[in-house]
TILUM-538808 format. One record per residue (C-alpha): x, y, z; residue number from 1. Coordinates in steps of 0.1 Angstrom, whole numbers, padded with zeros to 4 digits. Layout:
% residues N
X; Y; Z; NUM
...
***
This chain:
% residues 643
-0190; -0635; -0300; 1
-0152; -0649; -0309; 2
-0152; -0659; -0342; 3
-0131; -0690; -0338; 4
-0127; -0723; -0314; 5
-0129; -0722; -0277; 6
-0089; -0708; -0266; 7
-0072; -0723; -0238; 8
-0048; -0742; -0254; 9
-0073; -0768; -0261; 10
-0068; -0779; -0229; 11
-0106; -0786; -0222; 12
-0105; -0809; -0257; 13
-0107; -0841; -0232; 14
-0130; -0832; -0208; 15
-0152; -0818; -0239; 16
-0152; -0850; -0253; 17
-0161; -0873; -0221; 18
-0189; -0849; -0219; 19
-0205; -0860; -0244; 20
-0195; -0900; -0241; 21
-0164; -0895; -0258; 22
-0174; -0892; -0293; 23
-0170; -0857; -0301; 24
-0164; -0817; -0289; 25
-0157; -0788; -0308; 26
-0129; -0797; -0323; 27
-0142; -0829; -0343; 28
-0175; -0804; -0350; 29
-0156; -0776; -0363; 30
-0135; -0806; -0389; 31
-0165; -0819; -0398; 32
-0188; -0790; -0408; 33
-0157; -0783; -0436; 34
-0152; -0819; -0445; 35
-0175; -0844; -0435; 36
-0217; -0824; -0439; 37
-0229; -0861; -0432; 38
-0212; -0865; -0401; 39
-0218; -0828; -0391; 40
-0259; -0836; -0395; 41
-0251; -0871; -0370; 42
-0238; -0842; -0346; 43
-0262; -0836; -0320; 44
-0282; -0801; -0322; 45
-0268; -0800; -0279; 46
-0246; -0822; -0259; 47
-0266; -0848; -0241; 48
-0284; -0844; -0207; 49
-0274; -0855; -0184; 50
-0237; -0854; -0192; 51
-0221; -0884; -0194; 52
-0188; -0878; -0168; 53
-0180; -0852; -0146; 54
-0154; -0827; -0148; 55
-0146; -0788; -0151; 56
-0116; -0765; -0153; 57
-0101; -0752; -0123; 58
-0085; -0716; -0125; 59
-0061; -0713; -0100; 60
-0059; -0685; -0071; 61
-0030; -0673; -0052; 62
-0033; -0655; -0022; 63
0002; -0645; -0018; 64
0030; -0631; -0040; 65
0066; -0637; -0044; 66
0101; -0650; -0070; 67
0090; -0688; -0071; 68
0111; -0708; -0061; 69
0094; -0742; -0068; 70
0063; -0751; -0073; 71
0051; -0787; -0049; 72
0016; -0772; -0054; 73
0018; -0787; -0090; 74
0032; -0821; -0083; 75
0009; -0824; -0061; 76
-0024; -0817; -0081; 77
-0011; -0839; -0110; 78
-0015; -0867; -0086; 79
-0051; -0859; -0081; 80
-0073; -0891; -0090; 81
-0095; -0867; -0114; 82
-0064; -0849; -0130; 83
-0066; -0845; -0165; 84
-0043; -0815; -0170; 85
-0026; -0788; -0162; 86
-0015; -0751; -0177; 87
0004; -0731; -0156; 88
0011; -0696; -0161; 89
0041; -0692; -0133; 90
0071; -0711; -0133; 91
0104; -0715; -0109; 92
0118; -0679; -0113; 93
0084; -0663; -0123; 94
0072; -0633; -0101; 95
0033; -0647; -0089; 96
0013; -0619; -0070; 97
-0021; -0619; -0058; 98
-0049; -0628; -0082; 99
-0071; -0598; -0088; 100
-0080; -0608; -0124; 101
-0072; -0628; -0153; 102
-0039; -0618; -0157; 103
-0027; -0623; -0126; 104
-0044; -0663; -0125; 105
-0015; -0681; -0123; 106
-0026; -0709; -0146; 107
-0058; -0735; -0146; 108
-0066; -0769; -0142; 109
-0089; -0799; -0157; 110
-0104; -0826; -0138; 111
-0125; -0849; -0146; 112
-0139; -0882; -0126; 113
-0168; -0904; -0130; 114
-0175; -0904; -0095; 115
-0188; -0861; -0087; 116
-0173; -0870; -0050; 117
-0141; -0876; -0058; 118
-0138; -0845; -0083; 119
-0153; -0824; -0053; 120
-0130; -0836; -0028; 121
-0105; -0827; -0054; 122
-0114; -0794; -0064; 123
-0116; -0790; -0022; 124
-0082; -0798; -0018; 125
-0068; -0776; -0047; 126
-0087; -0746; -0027; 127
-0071; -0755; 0007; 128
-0040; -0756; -0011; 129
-0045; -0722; -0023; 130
-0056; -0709; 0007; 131
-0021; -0719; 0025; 132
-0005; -0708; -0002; 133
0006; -0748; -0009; 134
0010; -0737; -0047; 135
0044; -0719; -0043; 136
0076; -0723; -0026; 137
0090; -0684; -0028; 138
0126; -0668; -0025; 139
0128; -0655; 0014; 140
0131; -0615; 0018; 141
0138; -0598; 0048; 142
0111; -0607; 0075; 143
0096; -0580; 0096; 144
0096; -0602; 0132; 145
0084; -0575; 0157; 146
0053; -0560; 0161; 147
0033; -0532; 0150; 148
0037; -0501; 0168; 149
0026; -0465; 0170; 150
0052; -0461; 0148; 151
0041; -0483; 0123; 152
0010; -0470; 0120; 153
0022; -0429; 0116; 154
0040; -0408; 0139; 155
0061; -0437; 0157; 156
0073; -0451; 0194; 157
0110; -0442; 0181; 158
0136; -0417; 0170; 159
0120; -0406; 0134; 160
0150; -0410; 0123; 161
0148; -0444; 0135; 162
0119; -0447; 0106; 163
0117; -0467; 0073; 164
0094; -0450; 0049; 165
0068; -0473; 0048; 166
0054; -0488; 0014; 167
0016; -0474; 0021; 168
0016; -0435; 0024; 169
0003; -0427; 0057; 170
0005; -0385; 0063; 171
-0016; -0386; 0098; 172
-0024; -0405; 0126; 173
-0060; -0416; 0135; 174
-0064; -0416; 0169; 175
-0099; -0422; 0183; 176
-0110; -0425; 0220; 177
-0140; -0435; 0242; 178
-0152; -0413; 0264; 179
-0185; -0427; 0275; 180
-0179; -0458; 0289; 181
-0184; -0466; 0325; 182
-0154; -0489; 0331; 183
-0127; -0459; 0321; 184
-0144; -0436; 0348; 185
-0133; -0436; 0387; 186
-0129; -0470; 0405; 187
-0093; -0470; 0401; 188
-0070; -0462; 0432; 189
-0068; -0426; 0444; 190
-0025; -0419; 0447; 191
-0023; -0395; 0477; 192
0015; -0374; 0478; 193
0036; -0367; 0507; 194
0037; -0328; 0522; 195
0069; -0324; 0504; 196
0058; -0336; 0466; 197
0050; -0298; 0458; 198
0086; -0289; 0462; 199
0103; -0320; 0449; 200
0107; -0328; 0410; 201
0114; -0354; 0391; 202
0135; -0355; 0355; 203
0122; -0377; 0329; 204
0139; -0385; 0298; 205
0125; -0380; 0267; 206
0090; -0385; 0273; 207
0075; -0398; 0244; 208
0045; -0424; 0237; 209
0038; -0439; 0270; 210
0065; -0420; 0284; 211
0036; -0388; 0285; 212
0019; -0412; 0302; 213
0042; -0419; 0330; 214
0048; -0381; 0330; 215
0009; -0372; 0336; 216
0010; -0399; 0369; 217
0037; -0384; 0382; 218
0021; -0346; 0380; 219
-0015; -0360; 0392; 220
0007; -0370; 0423; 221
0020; -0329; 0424; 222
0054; -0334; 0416; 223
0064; -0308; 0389; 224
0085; -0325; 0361; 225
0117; -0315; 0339; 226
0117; -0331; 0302; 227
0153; -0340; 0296; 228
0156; -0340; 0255; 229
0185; -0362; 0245; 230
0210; -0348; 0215; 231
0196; -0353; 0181; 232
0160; -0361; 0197; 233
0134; -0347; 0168; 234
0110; -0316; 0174; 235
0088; -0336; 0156; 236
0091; -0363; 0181; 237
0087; -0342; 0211; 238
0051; -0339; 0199; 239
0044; -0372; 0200; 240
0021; -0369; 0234; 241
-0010; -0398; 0229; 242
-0047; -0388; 0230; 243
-0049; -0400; 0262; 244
-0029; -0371; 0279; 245
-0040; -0341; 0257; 246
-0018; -0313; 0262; 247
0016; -0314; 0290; 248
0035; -0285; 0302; 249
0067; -0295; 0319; 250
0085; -0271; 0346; 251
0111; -0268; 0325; 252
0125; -0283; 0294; 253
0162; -0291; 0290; 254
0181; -0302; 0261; 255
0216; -0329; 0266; 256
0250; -0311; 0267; 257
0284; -0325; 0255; 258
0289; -0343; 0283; 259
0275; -0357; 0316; 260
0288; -0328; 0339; 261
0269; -0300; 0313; 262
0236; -0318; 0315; 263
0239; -0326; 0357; 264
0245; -0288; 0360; 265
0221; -0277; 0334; 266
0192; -0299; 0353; 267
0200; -0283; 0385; 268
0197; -0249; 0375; 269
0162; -0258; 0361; 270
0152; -0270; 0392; 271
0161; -0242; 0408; 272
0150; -0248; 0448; 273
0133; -0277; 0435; 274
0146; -0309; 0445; 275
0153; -0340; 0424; 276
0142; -0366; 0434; 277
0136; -0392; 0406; 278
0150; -0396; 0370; 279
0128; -0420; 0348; 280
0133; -0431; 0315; 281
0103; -0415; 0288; 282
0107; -0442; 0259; 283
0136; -0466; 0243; 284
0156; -0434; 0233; 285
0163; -0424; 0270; 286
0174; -0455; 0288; 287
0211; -0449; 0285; 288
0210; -0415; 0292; 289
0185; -0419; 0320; 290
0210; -0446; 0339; 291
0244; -0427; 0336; 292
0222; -0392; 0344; 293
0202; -0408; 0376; 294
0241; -0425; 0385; 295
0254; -0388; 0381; 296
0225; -0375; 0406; 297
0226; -0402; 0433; 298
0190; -0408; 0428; 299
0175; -0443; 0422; 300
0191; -0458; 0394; 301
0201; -0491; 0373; 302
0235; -0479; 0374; 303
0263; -0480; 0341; 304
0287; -0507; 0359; 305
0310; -0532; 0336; 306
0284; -0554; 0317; 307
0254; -0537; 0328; 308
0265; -0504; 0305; 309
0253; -0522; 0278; 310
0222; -0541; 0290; 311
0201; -0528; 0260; 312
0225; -0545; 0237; 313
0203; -0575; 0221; 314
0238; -0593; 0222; 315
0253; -0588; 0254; 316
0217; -0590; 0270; 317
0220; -0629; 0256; 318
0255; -0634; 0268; 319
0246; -0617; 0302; 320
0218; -0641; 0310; 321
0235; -0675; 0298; 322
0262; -0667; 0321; 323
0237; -0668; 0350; 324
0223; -0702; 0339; 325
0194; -0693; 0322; 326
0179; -0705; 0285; 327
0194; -0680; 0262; 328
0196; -0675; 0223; 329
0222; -0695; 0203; 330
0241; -0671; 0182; 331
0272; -0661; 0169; 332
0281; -0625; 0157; 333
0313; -0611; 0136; 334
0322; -0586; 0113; 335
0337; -0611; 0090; 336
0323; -0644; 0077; 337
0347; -0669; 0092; 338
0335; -0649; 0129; 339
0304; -0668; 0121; 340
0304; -0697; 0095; 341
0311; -0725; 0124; 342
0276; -0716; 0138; 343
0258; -0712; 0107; 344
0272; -0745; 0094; 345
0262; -0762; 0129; 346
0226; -0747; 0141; 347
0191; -0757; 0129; 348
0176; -0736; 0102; 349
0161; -0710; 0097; 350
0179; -0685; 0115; 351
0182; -0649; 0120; 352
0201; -0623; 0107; 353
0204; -0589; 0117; 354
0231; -0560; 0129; 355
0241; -0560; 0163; 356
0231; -0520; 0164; 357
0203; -0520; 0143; 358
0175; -0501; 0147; 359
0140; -0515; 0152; 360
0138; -0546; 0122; 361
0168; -0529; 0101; 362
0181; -0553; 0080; 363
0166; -0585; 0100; 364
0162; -0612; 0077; 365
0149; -0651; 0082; 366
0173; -0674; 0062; 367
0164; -0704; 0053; 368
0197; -0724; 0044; 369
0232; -0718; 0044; 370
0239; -0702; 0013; 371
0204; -0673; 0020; 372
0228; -0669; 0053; 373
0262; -0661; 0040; 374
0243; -0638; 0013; 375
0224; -0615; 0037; 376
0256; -0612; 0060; 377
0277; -0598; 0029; 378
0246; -0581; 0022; 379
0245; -0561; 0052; 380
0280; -0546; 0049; 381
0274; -0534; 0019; 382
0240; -0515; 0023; 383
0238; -0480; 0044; 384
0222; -0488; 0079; 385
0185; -0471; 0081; 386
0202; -0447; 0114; 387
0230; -0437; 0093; 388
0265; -0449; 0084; 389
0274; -0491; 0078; 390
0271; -0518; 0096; 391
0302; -0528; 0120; 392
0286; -0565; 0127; 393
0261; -0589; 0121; 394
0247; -0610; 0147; 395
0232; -0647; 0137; 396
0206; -0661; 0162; 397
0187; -0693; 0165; 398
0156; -0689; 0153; 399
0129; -0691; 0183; 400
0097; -0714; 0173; 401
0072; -0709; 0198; 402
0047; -0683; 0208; 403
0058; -0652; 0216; 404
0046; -0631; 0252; 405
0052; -0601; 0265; 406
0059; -0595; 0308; 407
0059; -0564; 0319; 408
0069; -0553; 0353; 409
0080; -0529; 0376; 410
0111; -0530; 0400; 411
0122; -0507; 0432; 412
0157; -0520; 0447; 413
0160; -0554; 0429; 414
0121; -0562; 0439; 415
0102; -0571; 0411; 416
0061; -0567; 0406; 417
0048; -0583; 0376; 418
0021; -0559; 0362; 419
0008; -0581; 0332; 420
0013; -0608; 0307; 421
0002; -0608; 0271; 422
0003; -0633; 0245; 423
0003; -0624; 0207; 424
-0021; -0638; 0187; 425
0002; -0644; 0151; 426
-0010; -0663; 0125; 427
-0001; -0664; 0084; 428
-0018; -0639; 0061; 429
-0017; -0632; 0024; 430
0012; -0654; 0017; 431
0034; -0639; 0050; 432
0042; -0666; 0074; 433
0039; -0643; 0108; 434
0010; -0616; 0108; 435
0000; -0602; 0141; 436
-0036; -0605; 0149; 437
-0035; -0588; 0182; 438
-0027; -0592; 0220; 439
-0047; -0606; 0245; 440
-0039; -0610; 0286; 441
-0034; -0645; 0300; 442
-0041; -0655; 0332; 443
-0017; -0652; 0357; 444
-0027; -0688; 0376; 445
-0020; -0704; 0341; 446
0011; -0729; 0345; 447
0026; -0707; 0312; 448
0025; -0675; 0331; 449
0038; -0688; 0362; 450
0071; -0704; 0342; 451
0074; -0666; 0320; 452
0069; -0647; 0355; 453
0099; -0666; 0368; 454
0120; -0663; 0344; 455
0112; -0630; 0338; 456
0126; -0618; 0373; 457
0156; -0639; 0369; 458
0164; -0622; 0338; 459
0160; -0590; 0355; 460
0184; -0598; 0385; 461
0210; -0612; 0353; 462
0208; -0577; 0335; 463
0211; -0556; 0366; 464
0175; -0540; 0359; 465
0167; -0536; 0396; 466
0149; -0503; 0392; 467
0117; -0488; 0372; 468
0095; -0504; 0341; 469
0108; -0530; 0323; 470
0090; -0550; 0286; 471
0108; -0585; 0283; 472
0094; -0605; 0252; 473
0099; -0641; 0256; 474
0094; -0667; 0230; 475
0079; -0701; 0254; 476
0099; -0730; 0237; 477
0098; -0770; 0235; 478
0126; -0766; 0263; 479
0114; -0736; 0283; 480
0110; -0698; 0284; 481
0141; -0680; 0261; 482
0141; -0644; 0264; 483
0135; -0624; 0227; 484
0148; -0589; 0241; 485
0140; -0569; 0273; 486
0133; -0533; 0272; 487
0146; -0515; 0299; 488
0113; -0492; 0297; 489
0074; -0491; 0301; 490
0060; -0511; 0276; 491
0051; -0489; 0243; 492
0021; -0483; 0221; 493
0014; -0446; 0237; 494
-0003; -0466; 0263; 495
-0033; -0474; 0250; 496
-0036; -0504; 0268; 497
-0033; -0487; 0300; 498
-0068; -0488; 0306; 499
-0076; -0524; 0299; 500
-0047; -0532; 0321; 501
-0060; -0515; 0351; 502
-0091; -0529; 0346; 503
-0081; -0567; 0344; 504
-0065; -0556; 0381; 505
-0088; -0541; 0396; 506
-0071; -0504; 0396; 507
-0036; -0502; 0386; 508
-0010; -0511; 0355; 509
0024; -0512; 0349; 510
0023; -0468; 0347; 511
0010; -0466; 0386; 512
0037; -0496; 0394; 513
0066; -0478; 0382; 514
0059; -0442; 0395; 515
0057; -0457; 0428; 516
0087; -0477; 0427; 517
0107; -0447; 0424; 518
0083; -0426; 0443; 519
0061; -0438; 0469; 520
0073; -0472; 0487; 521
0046; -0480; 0506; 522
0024; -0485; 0477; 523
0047; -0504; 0461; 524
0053; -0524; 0484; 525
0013; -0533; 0486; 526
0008; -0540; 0448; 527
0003; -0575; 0446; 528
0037; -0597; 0429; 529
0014; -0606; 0405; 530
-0024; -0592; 0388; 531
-0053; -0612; 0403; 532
-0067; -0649; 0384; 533
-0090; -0645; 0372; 534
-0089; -0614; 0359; 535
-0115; -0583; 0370; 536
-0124; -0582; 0333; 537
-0119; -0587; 0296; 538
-0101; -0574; 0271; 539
-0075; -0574; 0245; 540
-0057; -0553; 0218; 541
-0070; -0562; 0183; 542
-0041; -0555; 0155; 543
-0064; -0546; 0119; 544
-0053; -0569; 0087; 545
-0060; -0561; 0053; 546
-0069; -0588; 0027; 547
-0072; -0561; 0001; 548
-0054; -0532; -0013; 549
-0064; -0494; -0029; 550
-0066; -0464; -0026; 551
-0092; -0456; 0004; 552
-0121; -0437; -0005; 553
-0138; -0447; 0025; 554
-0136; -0458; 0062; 555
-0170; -0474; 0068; 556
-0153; -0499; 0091; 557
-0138; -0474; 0111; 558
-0175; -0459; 0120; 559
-0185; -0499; 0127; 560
-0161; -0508; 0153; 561
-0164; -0475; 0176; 562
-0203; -0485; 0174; 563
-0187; -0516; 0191; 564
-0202; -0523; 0225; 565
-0163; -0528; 0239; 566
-0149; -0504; 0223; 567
-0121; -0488; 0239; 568
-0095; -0468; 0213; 569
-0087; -0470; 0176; 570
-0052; -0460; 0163; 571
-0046; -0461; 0128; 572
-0023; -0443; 0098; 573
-0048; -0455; 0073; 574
-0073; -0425; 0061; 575
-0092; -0413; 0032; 576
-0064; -0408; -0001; 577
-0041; -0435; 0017; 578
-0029; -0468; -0005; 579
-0037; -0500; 0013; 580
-0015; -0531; 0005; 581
-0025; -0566; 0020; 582
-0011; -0566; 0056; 583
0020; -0592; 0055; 584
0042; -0576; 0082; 585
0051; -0541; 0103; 586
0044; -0517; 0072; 587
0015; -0527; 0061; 588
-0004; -0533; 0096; 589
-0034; -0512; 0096; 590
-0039; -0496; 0130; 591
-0051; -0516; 0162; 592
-0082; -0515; 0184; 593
-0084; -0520; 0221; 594
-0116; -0540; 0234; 595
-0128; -0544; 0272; 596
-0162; -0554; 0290; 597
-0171; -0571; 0318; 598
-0185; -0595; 0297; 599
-0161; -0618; 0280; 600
-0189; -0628; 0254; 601
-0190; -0594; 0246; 602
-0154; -0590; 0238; 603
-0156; -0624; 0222; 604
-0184; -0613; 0201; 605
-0174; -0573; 0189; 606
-0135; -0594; 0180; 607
-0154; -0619; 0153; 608
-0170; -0586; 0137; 609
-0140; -0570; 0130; 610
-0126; -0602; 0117; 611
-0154; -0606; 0095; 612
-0151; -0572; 0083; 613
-0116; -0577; 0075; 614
-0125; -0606; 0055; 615
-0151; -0590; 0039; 616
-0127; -0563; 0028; 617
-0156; -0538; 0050; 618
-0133; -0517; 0067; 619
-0126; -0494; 0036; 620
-0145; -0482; -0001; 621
-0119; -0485; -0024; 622
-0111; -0465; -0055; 623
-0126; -0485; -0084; 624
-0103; -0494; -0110; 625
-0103; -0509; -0143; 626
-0105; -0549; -0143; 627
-0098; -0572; -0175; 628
-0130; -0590; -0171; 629
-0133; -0619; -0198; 630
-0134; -0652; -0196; 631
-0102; -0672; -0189; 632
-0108; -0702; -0213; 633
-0106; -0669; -0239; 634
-0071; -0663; -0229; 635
-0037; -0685; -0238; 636
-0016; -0673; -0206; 637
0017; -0678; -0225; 638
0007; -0646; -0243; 639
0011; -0631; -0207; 640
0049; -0639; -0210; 641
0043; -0647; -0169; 642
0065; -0678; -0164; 643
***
């Protein structure tokens, strides 16, 4: 019981009154029970029934958090046809997070209408608002734009010195797969060796993440293998072997010398009478080193001539496919402003900013107008790159708007076989404008995948990648395919999707493809240019989002989607004693979950219940904490000091 008036500012004082007809509320009650006792006694004992307008007071709800930097969510309500009035507790400037309680309301309003369907369509619209977070306009931060990946979740697909420490604490890696399930046994294509495969071997450099992978095929077909560690490759990497291939043992390992002489003569003394035959990239961190070493042994190889030296360079891979013709990325790069100030006062905003030789989303930031631009380059030569040292040069790119695929393929002597194509299901998410959802196969008859498979290979053919696995990611645009950034590698993720890929063919993936490109012509030459339409089944990679945050005490959900009928594999960092924020890019993704059935309805259906669990906030018990649980119309938000 409070003592005293109703708080709020008063703000309800006119909607009080038109609830009773206009002739009183508490205020002229409270006035006349000091002054007036015979108009107190004329007060009725109750407001009448029914009431005579309709009306209530709207606290708001944001679903997001951020520096405001305007506010169109409140113009827009004050032009509501029930508006009445409205109290806001954030401000331009004010830091707004997500509303857990009262504190964090930022601010409430009053309609009132005489007509109830034009207050509900009113109070409908202030919740739509709220749910596309139409409130707030926020100051632009640095934008994770790639996707989750093993190493987002834990242990990582690159260099951990490649790593940012993420903002959720995540000590181990959850890895969970099926064993039971019918599809993942036999039916997949028998790869027979020639005579010779027992005394032949092949060198693969650091073999990490699918890279094991690739390594495991290539020992099922008897070849013995030699791990080639590059310099400053972690121990801790070295273990990073996925579920999938339990525990490899290599013929020898051998670690990079000084220079490309030491490691040529150090391989061939651990091959001994062995001969090499192959030499294979294992992951991102062994592409360079895997085309000057396979140069160096006259094996197969992508070779290190003029331009194509640097065809992992996300800058000279632009310039290097514009020269042959093809849709490429607008961009200017510099290490000093006037380098880049003609294009950043020309091109179409937002655009991209991020260092030529960064690592993974380093210091990539979406700017939204000239002066964000100009801030983050400066920026960026002033902060310590996350692999060490400064920043040299900044690149600016057009920003790509457009769905976002992935082609992977395999190539032997400039041919190229297109293994699969995925799309990426990203969508917005607590506030963040680009939140991947998952990724899903798409038919290869579809008039998308035909224009991505084409210019796919001609990308390949303008970067020189005529040999092994490649992962292009290609953004499908108003004026055609533009390429993102090709991998010169298998694509990543440990391989998980491995077996869903060889499923939707019938019996191989992109692993199979590029072992025999280097190793067995004759298949590859009989793997199909592209997978079969329609597809031999159904499937597709669902990326966890969290709408809540904690401290996990619990991991009910995990328990619920391996109960799933198309379950597949789970990979997560998230465990019991972790903090969970709300997922709104690559560090706070949760894990992912492969699905696959030869029923697409089944796939369909076991994909809504983990979205509803995510809703539901089912995937994890949280710690119980302490929650200011009072009424709001008790509360004058300016004692918050919020705005």
């Amino acid at each position: 019981m409070n003592c005293r008036a109703h708080g709020g500012d008063g703000n309800w004082v006119p909607l009080g009154r038109a609830l009773t007809g206009g002739k009183y509320c508490q205020i002229e009650a409270t006035a006349a029970a000091y002054l007036d006792e015979e108009e107190f006694n004329d007060i009725p004992d109750m407001p009448p029934s029914p009431l005579k307008a309709q009306g209530l007071d709207i606290h708001l709800v944001s679903y997001s958090k951020g520096k405001v930097l305007s506010t169109p969510g409140f113009d827009v309500i004050k032009k509501l046809p029930s508006f009445v009035w409205l109290s806001p507790a954030a401000s331009i400037g004010s830091e707004v997070t997500y509303t857990v309680d009262l504190v964090t309301c930022p601010g409430c309003v009053i309609l009132m209408h005489d007509d109830e369907k034009v207050l509900q369509k009113d109070v409908d619209f202030i919740r739509y608002l709220e749910e596309i977070n139409g409130l707030f306009v926020y100051e632009t931060k640095g934008e994770s734009l790639a996707r989750p990946t093993a190493a987002t979740y834990g242990l990582g697909s690159t260099p951990m010195a490649h790593r940012k420490m993420a903002s959720i604490d995540r000590p181990n890696l959850l890895r969970i797969m099926s064993n039971d399930r019918p599809m993942l046994r036999g039916g997949l294509m028998k790869k027979f060796t020639t005579v010779d495969a027992s005394k032949e071997v092949v060198v693969v450099v650091d073999p990490y993440s699918t890279g094991c992978v690739i390594v495991q095929e290539i020992q099922s077909r008897g070849y013995k293998v030699i791990a080639l560690w590059t310099r400053g490759f972690s121990e801790e990497m070295k273990k990073h072997v996925p579920v999938s291939c339990g525990t490899i043992t290599y013929h020898k390992e051998v670690t990079e010398g000084d220079n490309i002489g030491e490691t040529t003569r150090e391989l061939y003394s651990a091959a001994g009478q062995l001969r090499i035959v192959a030499c294979i990239c294992g992951g991102e961190a062994g592409v360079d080193a895997a085309d000057l070493i396979s140069e160096r042994l006259m094996v197969r190889t992508n070779g290190t001539q003029g331009m194509f030296a640097k065809r992992r360079d996300k800058k000279v891979q632009q310039e290097l496919i514009k020269a042959a013709g093809l849709r490429s990325v607008r961009q200017a790069a510099g290490n000093k402003f006037s380098d880049v100030e003609a294009f950043l006062r020309s091109e179409h905003y937002p655009v991209v900013l991020k260092p030529t030789d960064s690592a993974g989303t380093d210091g990539v930031k979406l700017c939204h107008n000239f002066s964000e631009a100009k801030e983050h380059f400066h920026h960026l030569f002033e902060v310590e790159a996350v692999n060490g040292g400064y920043n040299t040069e900044v690149l600016c790119q057009e920003f790509l708007k457009g769905k976002e695929y992935v082609v992977d393929s395999a190539s032997r002597d400039g041919e190229h076989k297109t293994t699969a194509v995925w799309v990426y299901d990203k969508r917005p998410a607590n506030g963040a404008a680009f939140v991947y959802f998952g990724m899903l196969p798409i038919d290869t008859a579809s008039m998308e995948a035909k224009l991505l498979i084409n210019y796919t290979n001609l990308v390949l053919d303008a970067l020189g990648m005529k040999n092994g696995a490649s992962h292009a990611e290609v953004i499908l645009t108003a004026s055609g395919p533009c390429l993102v950034e090709m991998n010169c590698r298998a694509h990543g993720g440990d391989g998980n999707w491995r077996s869903l890929a060889r499923a939707l063919t019938g019996g191989y993936s992109q692993v199979e493809a590029c072992v025999d490109a280097y190793l067995d012509k004759k298949s590859f030459q009989s793997l199909p240019k592209i997978p079969p339409s329609p597809a031999k089944a159904f499937g597709e990679e669902v990326i966890l989002v969290s709408y809540a945050e904690g401290y996990v005490i619990g991991t009910p959900g995990y328990d619920a989607i391996k109960a799933l009928e198309s379950f597949v594999y789970l990979e997560t960092g998230v465990t019991i004693g972790c903090k969970v924020e709300r997922t709104v890019d690559l560090l706070t993704s949760l894990g992912s979950a492969i699905l696959l059935h030869e029923d697409e309805e089944v796939v369909k259906r076991d994909v809504m219940k983990i979205r509803d669990m995510e809703k539901n906030n089912q995937l994890f018990e949280f710690k119980q904490s302490t929650t200011l649980m009072s009424a709001t119309s008790m509360i004058n938000f300016n004692d918050f000091n919020i705005s």
